[in-house]
PALUMDO-64757 format. One record per residue: x, y, z of N, C-alpha, C, O in turn; residue in three letters. Coordinates in nm, 2 decimals. Layout:
// residues N
+--------+--------+--------+--------+--------+--------+--------+--------+--------+--------+--------+--------+-----+
:     nu :     nv :     nw :    cau :    cav :    caw :     cu :     cv :     cw :     ou :     ov :     ow : res :
+--------+--------+--------+--------+--------+--------+--------+--------+--------+--------+--------+--------+-----+
:      X :      Y :      Z :      X :      Y :      Z :      X :      Y :      Z :      X :      Y :      Z : Ala :
...
+--------+--------+--------+--------+--------+--------+--------+--------+--------+--------+--------+--------+-----+
// end
This chain:
// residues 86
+--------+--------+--------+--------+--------+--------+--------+--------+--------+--------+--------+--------+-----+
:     nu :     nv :     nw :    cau :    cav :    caw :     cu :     cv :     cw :     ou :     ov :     ow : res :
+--------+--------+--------+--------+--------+--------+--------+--------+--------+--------+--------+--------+-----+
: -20.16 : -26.74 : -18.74 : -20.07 : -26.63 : -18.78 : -20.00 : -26.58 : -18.66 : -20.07 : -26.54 : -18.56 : Unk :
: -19.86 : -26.56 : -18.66 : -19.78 : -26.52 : -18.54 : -19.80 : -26.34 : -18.57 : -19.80 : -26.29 : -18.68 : Unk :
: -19.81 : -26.26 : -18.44 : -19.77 : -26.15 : -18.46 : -19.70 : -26.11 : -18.32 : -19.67 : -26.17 : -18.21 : Unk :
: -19.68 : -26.00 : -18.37 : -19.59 : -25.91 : -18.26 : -19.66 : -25.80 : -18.21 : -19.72 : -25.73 : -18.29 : Unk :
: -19.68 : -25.77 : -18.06 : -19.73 : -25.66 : -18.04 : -19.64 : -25.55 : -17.96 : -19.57 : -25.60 : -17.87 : Unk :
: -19.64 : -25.40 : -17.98 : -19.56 : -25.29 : -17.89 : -19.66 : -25.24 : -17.80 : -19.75 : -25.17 : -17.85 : Unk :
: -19.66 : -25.25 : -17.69 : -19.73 : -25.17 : -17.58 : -19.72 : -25.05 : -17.55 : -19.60 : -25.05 : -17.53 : Unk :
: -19.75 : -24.96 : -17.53 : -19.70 : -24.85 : -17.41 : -19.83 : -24.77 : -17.30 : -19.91 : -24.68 : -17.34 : Unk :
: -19.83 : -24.79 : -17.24 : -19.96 : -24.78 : -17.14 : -19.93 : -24.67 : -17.08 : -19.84 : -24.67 : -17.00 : Unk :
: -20.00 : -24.56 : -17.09 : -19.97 : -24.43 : -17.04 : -20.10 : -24.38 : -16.90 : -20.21 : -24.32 : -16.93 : Unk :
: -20.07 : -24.41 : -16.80 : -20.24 : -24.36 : -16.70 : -20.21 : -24.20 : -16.67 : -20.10 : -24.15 : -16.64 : Unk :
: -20.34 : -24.14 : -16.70 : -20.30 : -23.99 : -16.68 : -20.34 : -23.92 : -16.54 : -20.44 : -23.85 : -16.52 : Unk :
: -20.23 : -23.98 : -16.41 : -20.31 : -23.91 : -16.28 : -20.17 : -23.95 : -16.25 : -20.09 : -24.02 : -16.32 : Unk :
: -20.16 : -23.90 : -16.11 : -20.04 : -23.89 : -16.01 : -19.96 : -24.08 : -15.98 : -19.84 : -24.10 : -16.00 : Unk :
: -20.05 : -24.16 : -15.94 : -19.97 : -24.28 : -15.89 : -19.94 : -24.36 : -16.04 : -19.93 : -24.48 : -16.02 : Unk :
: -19.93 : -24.34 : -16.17 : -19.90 : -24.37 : -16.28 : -19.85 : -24.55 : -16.26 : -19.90 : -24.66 : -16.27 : Unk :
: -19.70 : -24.49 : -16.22 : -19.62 : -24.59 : -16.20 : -19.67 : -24.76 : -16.15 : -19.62 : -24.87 : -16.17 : Unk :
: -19.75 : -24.73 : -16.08 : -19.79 : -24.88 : -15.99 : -19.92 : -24.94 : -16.11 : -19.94 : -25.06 : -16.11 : Unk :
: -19.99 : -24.87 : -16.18 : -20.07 : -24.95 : -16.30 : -19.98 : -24.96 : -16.41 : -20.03 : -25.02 : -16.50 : Unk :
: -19.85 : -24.91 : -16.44 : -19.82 : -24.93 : -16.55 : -19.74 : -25.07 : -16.52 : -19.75 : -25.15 : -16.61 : Unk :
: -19.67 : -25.10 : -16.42 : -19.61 : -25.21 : -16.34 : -19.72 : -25.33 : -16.29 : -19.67 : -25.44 : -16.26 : Unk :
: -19.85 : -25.31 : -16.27 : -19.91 : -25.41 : -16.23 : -19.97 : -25.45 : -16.37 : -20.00 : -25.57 : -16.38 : Unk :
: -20.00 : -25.36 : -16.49 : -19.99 : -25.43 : -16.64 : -19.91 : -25.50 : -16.70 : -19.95 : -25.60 : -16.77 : Unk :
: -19.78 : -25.46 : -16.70 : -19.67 : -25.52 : -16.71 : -19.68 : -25.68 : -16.61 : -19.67 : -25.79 : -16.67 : Unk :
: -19.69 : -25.67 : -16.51 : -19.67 : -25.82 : -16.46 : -19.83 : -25.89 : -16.50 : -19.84 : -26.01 : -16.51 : Unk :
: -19.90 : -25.82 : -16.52 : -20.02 : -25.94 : -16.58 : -19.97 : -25.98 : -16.72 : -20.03 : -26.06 : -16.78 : Unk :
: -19.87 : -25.92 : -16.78 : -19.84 : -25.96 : -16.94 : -19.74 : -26.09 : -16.88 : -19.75 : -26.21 : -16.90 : Unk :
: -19.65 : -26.02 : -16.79 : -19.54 : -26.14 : -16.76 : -19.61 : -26.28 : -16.74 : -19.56 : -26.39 : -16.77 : Unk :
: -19.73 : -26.28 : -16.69 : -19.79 : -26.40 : -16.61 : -19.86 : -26.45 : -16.70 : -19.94 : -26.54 : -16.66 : Unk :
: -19.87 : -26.41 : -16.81 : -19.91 : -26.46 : -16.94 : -19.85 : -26.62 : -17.00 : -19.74 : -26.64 : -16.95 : Unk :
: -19.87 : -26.69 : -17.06 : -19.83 : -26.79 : -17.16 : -19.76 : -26.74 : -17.28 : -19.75 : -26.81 : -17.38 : Unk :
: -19.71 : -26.61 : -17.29 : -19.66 : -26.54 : -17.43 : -19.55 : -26.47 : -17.39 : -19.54 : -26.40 : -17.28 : Unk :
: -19.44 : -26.49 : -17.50 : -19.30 : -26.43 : -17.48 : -19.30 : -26.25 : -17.45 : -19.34 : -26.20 : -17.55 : Unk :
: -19.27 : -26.19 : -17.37 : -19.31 : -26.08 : -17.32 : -19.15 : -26.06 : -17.30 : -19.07 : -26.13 : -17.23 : Unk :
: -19.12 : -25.94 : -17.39 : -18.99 : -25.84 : -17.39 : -18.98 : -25.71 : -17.33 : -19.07 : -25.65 : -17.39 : Unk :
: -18.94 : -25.62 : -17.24 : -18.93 : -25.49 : -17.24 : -18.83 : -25.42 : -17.25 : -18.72 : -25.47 : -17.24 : Unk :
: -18.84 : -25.32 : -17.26 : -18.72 : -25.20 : -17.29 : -18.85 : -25.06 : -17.18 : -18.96 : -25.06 : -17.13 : Unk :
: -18.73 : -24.97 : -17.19 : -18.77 : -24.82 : -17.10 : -18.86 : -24.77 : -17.12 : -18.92 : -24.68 : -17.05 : Unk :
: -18.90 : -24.82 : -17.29 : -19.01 : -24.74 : -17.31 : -19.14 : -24.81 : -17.34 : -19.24 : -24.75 : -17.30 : Unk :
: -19.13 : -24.92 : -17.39 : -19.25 : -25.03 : -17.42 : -19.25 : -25.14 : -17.37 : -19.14 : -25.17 : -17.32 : Unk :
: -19.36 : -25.25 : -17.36 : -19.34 : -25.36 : -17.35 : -19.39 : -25.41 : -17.49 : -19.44 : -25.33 : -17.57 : Unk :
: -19.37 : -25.52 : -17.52 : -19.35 : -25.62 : -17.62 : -19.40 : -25.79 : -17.62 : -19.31 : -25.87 : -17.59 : Unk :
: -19.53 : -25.82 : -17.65 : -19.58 : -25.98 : -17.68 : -19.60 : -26.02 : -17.77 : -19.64 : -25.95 : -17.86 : Unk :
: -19.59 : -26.14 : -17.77 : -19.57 : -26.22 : -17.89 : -19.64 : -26.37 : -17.89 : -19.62 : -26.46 : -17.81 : Unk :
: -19.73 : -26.38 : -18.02 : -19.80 : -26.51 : -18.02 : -19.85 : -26.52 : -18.13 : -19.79 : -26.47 : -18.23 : Unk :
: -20.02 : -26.60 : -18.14 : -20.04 : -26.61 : -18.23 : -20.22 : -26.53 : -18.24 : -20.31 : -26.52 : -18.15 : Unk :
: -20.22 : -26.48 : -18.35 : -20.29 : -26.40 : -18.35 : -20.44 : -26.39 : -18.27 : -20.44 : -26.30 : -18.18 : Unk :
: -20.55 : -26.46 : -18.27 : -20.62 : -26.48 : -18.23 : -20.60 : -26.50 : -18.05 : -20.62 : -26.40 : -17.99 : Unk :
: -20.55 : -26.60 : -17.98 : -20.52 : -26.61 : -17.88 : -20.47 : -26.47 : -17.77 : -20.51 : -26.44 : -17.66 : Unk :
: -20.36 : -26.41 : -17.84 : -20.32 : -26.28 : -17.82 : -20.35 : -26.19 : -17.81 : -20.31 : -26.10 : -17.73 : Unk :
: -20.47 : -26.20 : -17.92 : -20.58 : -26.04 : -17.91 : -20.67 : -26.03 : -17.81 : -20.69 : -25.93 : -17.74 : Unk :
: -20.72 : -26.16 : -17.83 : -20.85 : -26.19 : -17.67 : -20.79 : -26.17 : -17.55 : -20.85 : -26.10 : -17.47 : Unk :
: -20.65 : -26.24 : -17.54 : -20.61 : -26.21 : -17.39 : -20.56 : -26.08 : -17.39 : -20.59 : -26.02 : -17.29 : Unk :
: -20.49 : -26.00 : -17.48 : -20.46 : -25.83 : -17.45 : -20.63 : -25.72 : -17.41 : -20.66 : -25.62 : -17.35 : Unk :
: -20.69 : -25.82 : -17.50 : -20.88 : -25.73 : -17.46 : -20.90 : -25.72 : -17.39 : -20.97 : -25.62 : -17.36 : Unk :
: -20.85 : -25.85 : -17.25 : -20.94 : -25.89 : -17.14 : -20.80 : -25.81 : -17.04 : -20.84 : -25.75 : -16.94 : Unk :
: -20.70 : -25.82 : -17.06 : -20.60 : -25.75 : -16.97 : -20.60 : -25.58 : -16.99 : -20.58 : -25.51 : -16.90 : Unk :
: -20.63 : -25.54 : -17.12 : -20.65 : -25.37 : -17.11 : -20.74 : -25.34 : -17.07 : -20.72 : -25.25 : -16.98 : Unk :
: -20.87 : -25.38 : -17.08 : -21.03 : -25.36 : -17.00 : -20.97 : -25.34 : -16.88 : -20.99 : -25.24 : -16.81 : Unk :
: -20.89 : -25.47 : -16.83 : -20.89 : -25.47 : -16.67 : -20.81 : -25.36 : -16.59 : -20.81 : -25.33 : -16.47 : Unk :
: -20.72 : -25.30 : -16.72 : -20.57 : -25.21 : -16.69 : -20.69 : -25.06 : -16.69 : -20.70 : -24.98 : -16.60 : Unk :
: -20.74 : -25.06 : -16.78 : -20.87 : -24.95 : -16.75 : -20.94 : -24.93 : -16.69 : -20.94 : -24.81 : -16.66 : Unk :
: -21.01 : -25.00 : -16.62 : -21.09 : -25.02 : -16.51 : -21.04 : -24.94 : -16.41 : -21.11 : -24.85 : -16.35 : Unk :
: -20.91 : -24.96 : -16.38 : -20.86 : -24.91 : -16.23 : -20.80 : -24.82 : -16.26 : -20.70 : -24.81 : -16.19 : Unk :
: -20.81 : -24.72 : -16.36 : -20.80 : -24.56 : -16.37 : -20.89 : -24.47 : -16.45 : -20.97 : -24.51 : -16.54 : Unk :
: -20.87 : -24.32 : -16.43 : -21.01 : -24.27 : -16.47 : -20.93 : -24.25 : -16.63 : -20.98 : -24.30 : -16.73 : Unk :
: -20.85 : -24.20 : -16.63 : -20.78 : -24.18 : -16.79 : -20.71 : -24.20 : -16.83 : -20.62 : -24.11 : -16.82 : Unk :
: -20.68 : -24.33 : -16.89 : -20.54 : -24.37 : -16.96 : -20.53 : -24.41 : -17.13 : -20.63 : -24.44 : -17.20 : Unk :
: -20.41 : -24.39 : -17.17 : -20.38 : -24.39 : -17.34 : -20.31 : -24.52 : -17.33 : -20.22 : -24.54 : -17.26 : Unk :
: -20.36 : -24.62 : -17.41 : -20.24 : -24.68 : -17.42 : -20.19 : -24.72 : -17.65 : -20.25 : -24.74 : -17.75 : Unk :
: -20.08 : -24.71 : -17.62 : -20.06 : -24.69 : -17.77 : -20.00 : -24.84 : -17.83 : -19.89 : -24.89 : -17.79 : Unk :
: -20.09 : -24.90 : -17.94 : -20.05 : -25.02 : -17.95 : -20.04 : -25.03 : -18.07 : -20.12 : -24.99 : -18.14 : Unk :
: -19.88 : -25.11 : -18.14 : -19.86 : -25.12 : -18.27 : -19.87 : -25.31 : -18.29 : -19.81 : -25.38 : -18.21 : Unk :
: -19.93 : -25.36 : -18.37 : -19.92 : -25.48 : -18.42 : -19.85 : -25.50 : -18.55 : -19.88 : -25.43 : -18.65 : Unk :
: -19.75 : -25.61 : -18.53 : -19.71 : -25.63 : -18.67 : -19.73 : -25.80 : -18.67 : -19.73 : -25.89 : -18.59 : Unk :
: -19.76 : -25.77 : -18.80 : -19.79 : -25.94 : -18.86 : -19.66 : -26.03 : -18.90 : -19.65 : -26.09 : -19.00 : Unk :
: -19.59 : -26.03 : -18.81 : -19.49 : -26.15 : -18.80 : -19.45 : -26.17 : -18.61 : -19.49 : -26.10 : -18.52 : Unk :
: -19.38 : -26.25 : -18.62 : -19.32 : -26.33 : -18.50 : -19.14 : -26.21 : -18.45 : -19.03 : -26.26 : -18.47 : Unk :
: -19.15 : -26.11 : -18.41 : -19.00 : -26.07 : -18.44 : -18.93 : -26.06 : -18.29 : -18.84 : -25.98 : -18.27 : Unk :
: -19.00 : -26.17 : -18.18 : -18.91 : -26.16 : -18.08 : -18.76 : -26.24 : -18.12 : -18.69 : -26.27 : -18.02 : Unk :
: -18.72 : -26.27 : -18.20 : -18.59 : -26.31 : -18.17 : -18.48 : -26.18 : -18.29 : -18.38 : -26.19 : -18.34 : Unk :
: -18.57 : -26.10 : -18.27 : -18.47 : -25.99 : -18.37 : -18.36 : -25.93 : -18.29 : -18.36 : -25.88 : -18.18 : Unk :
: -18.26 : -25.95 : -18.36 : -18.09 : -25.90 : -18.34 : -18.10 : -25.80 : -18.46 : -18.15 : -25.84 : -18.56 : Unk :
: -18.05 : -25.67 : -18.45 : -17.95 : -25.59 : -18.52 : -17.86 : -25.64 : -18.58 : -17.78 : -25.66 : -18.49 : Unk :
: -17.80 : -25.67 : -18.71 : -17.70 : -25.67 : -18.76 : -17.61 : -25.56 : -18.84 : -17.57 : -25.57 : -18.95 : Unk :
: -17.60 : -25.48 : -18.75 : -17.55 : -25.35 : -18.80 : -17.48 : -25.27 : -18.67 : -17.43 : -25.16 : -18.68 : Unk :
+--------+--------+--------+--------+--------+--------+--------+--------+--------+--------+--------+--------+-----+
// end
């Protein structure tokens, strides 16, 4: 089963910016279609494969700060090729 996942990785201390950017490039260096926009990042696969490797990349995205949120939506389809038609 293909799904879609929305990221947003929030660290709550001063140098923020350089773990939310060194998460983001462990997703890029991934085997999975990886989208972003200003506010989220965005991967895409197949369900099992995806989940394991997002477990073992947020653990590791945790590790190297004392308090972070990160807010994750999964949807059960494939929707990286979504266009607006409107």
């Amino acid at each position: 089963m293909r799904i879609s996942v929305d990221l947003t990785l929030s660290p709550l201390q001063n140098d923020y910016e350089e773990h939310v950017i060194n998460f983001i490039k462990v997703l890029r260096a991934s085997k999975f279609k990886v989208l972003e926009n200003p506010l989220s990042t965005q991967i895409f696969g197949e369900y099992d494969e995806l989940m394991a490797f997002l477990t073992k990349a947020i653990k590791a995205s945790f590790q190297e700060v004392d308090i972070s949120v990160l807010t994750m939506k999964v949807v059960k389809t494939d929707r990286s090729d979504y266009e607006p038609n409107f």
